[in-house]
N, C-alpha and C positions, 0 to 999 in steps of 0.2 A: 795102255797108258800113254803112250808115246802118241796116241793120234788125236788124244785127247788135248793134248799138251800144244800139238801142232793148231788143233781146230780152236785152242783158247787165243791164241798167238793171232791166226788168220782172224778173229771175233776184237781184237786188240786195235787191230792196223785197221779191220775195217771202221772200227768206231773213233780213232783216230781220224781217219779222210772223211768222216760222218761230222767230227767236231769241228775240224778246218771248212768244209762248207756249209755247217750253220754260222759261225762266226763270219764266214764271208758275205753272204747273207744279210744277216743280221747287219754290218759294216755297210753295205746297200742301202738297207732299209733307213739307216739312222742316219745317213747321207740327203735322202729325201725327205726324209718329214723334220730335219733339225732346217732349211730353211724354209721351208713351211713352217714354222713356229714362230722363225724369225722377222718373219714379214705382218703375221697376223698379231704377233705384237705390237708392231710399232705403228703406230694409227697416228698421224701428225693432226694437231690441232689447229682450228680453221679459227683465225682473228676474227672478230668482226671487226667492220672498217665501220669507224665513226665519223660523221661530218662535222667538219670545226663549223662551234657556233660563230654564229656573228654577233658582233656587237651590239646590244639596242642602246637606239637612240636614246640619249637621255632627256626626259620627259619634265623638266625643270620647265617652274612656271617663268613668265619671264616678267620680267619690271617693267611697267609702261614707261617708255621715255617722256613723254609729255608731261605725267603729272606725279612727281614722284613725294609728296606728301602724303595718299591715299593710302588707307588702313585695310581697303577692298576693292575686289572688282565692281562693284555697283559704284561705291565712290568715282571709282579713275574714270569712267563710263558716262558718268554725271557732269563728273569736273569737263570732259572733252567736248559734253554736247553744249556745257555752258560758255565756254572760250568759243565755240563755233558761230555763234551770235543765232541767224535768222534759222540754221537747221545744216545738218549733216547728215550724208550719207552713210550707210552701214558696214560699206569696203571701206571708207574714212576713218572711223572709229576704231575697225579690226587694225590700219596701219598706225594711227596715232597710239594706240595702247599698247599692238605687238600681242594681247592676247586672241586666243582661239571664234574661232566664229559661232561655237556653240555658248562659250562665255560670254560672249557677248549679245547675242540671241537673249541669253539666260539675264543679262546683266537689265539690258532695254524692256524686258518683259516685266520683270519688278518694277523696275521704274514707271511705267505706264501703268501699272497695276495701284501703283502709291500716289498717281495723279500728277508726277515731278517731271514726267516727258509725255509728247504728244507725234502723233503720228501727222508730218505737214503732207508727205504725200509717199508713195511705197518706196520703204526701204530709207525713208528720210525721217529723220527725226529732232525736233526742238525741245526748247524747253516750257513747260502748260505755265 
C-alpha cells in the first residue's frame, strides 16, 4: 500500500509539470494568433477622392444693346439689319445683338424665308 501511495504521489507531480507546460503552451499560442486577429481586423477604409466641380458658365441669354424694344430674336435681327441701311455683315449683327452665331444663323434664315431680308452678297445681308 505504501508503493502505491508513493506511485499516486509520483503520477500527481507528474501531472502537475504536465499542467504547467500545457498552460505554458497554450500562453504561446495565444500570444500568436491574438495579433493575428488583431491586424486581420482592422482593414482601414480607402476614401475615394472626388474632383471639385467647376463652376458652369452661366448660360443666360443676353439683351441686345442696340435694340432693346424687341419681343425676339427674329425682331432685334430685323431691327439691326434695318438701321444698317444698304446691308450688314453677319460678324456685324452677332456684335450689335450680343447674341449667339447659331441665333442668328437661325434668326436670318426666317427672315429670308418670310421675304423681309435678302442676301446682297455672302455673309451680307439687307432688307428685300
Amino acid at each position: 500500500m505504501a508503493e502505491t501511495v508513493k506511485l499516486l504521489k509520483n503520477i500527481a507531480a507528474d501531472l502537475k509539470t504536465i499542467s504547467k507546460e500545457i498552460n505554458a503552451i497554450a500562453t504561446q499560442v495565444g500570444k500568436v494568433t491574438k495579433p493575428q486577429a488583431k491586424v486581420t481586423a482592422k482593414t482601414k477604409r480607402v476614401k475615394k477622392v472626388v474632383k471639385a466641380k467647376t463652376p458652369k458658365k452661366s448660360t443666360a441669354k443676353k439683351t441686345p444693346p442696340s435694340v432693346k424694344g424687341s419681343s425676339s430674336i427674329v425682331d432685334s435681327v430685323l431691327e439691326v439689319i434695318r438701321n444698317a441701311g444698304g446691308g450688314i455683315a453677319h460678324v456685324a449683327i452677332l456684335k450689335k445683338t450680343g447674341f449667339g452665331q447659331r441665333q442668328v444663323s437661325n434668326a436670318v434664315f426666317k427672315l429670308k424665308k418670310q421675304g423681309k431680308v435678302k442676301n446682297v452678297g455672302r455673309g451680307v445681308y439687307a432688307i428685300a
